[in-house]
C-alpha positions as CSV (number, residue, x, y, z in Angstrom):
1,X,6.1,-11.2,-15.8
2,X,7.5,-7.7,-16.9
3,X,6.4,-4.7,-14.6
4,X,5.9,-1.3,-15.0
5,X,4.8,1.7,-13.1
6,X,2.3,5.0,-14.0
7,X,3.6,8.4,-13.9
8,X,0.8,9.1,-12.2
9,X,2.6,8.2,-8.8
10,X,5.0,10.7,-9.6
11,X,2.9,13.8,-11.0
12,X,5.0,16.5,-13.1
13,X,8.4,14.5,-12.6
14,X,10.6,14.6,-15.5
15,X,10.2,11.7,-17.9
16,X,14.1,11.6,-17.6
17,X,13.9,11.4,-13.6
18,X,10.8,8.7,-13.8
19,X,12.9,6.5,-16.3
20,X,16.0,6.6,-13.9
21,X,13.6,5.6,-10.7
22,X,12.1,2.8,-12.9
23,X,15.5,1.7,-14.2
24,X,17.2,1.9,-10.5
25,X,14.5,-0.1,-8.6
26,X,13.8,-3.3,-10.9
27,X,11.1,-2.0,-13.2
28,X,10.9,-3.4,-17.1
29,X,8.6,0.0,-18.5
30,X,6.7,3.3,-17.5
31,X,2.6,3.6,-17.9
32,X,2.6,7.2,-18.9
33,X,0.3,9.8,-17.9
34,X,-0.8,11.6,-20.7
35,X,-2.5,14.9,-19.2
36,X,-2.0,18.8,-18.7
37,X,1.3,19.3,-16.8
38,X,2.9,16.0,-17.6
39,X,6.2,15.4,-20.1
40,X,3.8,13.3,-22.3
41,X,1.1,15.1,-23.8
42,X,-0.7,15.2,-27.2
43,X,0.4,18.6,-27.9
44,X,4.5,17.5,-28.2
45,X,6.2,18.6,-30.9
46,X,7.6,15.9,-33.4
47,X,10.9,17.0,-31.3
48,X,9.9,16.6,-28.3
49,X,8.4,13.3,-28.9
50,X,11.8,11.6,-30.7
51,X,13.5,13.1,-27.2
52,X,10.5,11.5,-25.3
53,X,11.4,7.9,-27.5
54,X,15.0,8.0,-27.3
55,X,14.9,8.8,-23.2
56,X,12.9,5.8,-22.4
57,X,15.4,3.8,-24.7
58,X,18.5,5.0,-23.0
59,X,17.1,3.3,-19.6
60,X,16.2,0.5,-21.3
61,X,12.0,0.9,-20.2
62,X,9.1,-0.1,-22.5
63,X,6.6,2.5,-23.1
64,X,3.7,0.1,-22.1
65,X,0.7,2.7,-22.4
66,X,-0.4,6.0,-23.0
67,X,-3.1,7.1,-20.1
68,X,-4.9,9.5,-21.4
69,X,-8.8,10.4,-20.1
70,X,-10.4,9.9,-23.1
71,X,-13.7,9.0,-22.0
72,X,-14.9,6.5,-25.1
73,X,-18.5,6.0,-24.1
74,X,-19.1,9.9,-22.7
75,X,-22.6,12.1,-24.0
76,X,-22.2,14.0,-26.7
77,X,-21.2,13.9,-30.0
78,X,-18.7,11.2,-31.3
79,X,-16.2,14.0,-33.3
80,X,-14.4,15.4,-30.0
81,X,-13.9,11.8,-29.2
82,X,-13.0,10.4,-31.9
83,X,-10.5,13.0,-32.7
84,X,-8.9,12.6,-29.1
85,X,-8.9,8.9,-29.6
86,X,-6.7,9.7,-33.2
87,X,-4.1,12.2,-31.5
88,X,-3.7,9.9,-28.6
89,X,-2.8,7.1,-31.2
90,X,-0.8,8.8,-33.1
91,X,1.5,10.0,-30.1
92,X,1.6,6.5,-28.8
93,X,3.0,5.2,-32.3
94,X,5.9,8.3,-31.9
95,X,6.7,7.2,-28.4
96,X,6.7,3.0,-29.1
97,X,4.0,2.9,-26.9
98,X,1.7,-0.4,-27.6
99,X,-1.9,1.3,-26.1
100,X,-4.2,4.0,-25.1
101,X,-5.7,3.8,-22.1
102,X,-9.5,5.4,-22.1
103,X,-11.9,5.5,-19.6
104,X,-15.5,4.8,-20.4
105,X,-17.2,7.8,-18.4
106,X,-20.5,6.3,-20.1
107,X,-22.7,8.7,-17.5
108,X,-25.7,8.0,-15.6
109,X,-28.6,7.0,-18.3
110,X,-29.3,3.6,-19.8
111,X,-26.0,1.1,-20.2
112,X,-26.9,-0.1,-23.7
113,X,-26.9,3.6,-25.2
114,X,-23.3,4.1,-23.2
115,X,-22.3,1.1,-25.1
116,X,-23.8,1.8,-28.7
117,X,-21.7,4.9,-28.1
118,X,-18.7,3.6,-26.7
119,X,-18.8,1.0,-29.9
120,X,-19.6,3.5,-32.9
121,X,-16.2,5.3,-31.2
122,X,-13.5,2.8,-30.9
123,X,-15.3,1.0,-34.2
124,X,-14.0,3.8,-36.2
125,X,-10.7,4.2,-34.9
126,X,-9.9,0.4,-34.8
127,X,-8.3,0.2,-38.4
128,X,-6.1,3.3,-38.0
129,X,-4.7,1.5,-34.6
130,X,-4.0,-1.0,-36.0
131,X,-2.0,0.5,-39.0
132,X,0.3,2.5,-36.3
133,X,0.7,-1.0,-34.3
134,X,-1.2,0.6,-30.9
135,X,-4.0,-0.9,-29.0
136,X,-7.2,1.2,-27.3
137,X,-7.6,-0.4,-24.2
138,X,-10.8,0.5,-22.3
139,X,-10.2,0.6,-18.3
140,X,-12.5,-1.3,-15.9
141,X,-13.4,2.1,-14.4
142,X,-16.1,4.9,-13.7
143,X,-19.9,3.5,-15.7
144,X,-18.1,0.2,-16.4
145,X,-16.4,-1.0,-13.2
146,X,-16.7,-4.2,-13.4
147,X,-15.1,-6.6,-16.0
148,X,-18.5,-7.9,-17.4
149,X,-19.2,-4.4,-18.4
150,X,-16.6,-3.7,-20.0
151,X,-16.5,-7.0,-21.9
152,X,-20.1,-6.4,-23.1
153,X,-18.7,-2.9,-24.0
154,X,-16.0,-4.9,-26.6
155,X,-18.1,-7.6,-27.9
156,X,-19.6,-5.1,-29.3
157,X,-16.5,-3.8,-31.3
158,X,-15.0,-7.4,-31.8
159,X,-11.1,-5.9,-33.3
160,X,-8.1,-7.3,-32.4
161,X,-6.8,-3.5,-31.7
162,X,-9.2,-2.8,-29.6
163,X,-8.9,-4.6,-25.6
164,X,-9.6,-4.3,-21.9
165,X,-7.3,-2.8,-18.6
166,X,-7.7,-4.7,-15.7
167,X,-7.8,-2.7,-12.6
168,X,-8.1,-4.6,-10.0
169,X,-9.5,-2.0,-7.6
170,X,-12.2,-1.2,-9.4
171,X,-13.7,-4.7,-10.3
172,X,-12.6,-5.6,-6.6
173,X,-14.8,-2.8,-5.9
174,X,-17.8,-3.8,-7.9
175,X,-17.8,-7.6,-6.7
176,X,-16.2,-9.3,-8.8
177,X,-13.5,-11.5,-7.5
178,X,-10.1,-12.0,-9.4
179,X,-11.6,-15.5,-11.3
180,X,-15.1,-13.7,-12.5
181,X,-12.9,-11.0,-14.1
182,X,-10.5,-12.8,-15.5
183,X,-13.0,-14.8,-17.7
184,X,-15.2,-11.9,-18.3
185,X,-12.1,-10.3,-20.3
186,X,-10.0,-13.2,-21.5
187,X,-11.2,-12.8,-24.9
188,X,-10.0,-9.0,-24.6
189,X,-6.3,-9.2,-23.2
190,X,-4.5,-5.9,-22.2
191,X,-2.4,-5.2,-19.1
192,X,-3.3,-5.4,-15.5
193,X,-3.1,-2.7,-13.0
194,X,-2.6,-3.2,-9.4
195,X,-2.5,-1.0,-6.5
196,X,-3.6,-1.3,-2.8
197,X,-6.2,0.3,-0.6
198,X,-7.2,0.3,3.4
199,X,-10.9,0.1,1.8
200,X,-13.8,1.0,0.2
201,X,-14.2,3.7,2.4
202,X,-10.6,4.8,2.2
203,X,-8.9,4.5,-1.1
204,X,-5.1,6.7,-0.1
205,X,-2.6,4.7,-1.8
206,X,-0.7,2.0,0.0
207,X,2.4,0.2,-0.3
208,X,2.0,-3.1,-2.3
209,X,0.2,-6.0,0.1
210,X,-0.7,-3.7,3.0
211,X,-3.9,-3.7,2.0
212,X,-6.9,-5.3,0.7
213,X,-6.8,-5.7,-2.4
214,X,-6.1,-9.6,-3.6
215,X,-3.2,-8.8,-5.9
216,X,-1.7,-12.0,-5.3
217,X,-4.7,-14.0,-6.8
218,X,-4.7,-11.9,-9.5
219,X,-1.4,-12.5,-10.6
220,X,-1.9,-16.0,-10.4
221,X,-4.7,-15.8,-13.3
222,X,-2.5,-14.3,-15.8
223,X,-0.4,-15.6,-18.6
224,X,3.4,-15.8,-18.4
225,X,4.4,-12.5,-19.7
226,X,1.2,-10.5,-19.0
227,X,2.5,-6.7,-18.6
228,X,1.4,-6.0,-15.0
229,X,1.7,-1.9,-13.4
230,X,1.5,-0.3,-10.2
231,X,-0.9,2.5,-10.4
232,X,-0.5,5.0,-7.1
233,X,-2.9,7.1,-6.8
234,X,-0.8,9.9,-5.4
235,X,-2.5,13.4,-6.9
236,X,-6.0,12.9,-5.5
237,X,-4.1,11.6,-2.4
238,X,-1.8,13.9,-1.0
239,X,-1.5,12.4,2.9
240,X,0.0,9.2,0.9
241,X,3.6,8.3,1.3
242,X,5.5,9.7,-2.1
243,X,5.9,6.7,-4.8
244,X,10.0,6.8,-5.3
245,X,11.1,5.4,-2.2
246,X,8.5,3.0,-2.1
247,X,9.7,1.2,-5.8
248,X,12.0,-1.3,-4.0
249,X,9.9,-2.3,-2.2
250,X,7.0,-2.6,-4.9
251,X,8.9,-4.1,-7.3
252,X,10.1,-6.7,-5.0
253,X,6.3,-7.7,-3.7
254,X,5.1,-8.1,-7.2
255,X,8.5,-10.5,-8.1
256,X,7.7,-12.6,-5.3
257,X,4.3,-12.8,-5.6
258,X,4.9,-13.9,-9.2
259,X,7.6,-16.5,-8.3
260,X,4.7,-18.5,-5.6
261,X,2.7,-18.8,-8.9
262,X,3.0,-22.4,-10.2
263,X,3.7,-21.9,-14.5
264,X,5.4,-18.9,-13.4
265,X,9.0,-20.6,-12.9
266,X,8.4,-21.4,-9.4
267,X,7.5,-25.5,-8.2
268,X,4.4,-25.5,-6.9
269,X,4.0,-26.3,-3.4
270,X,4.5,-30.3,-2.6
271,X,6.2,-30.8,-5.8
């Protein structure tokens, strides 16, 4: 099971300096923050986008996602999105990255207009993602925490370029346990983010299995060689402990995890 980690655990690092932490501590590819103040950004020059590509190759990491905060399903007019949605694409095909990450941010009124909106958006992108080889993967997040939101969000769109982002604190958060989101977006596959919390009630970052969250019976739902990432929270956090010397560590928790789960290359227990 390949791992990778966001940028957003290490906010306004070099992409350089991110690649060597991932490429030191045992992790396959970088989920990269796409935002004001970050190395990856939709504003690069073509440039500073081949530099951007041939870093990431020189340290060996996949380029697993763009996350950008695109909010797909958001009031208002569909051009601003839609035209966000395109220049996020496109900057994903320069870098080799395989998906966009959007949020839904489908506000406060009724759930079915947040979805006719959300569709009508990622409906019109869908061909030109798939022409650049790059998938729009909508995150369990925000108006659509839970994973049977944002499947009734897709089945709307029904594309192959178009998929889900698991993250597991936010459908932990809604109720839904590891199983009920698992075959809520099975039809929608995209990569699985994991992180860990004290609680509801206090969300600071944590090292991997200090907290809550069930990460382990998450992993054991997913598919040999589902992409899985460490998302640390660390801007909106900043008591947490920084990311970098906590990689190891991270890394290490996720491995073994993955080797206890049986049709992962471990032998189940009794066997």
């Amino acid at each position: 099971m390949p791992l990778a980690y966001s940028t957003l655990g290490v906010p306004g690092l070099p992409l350089a300096e991110a690649a060597r932490l991932g490429a030191d501590h045992g992790w396959d590819g970088l989920e990269l923050r796409c935002a004001e103040g970050e190395s990856v950004h939709p504003a690069m020059t073509p440039g500073e986008r081949r530099a951007a590509a041939r870093t990431l190759r020189a340290h060996g990491l996949t380029p697993l996602a763009l996350a950008s905060y695109v909010g797909v399903a958001a009031p208002g007019p569909d051009t601003p999105v839609t035209d966000a949605l395109r220049s996020h694409l496109r900057l994903a095909a320069d870098l080799g990255a395989g998906a966009v990450r959007v949020f839904p941010r489908g506000g406060d009124g009724p759930r079915a207009e947040a979805d006719d909106r959300g569709a009508r958006r990622l409906a019109a992108v869908a061909q030109e993602a798939r022409a650049l080889g790059v998938r729009v993967l909508v995150e369990t997040h925000d108006s659509h925490r839970g994973g049977r939101a944002v499947a009734g969000l897709l089945a709307r769109v029904a594309h192959p370029a178009v998929g889900a982002l698991w993250d597991l604190m936010h459908t932990h958060l809604a109720g839904e346990t590891p199983a009920e989101t698992r075959a809520a977006l099975a039809p929608y596959p995209g990569h699985v983010q994991v992180k860990d919390i004290a609680g509801p009630h206090d969300r600071t970052p944590l090292p991997l299995g200090a907290g809550v969250l069930p990460i382990t019976d998450c992993l054991r739902l997913l598919p040999p060689g589902a992409w899985v990432c460490w998302e640390y929270e660390a801007p909106w956090h900043p008591a947490a402990a920084p990311l970098p010397p906590l990689l190891a560590s991270g890394a290490a928790f996720l491995t073994a995890a993955v080797e206890g789960v049986p049709g992962q290359g471990a032998v189940p227990d009794g066997a």
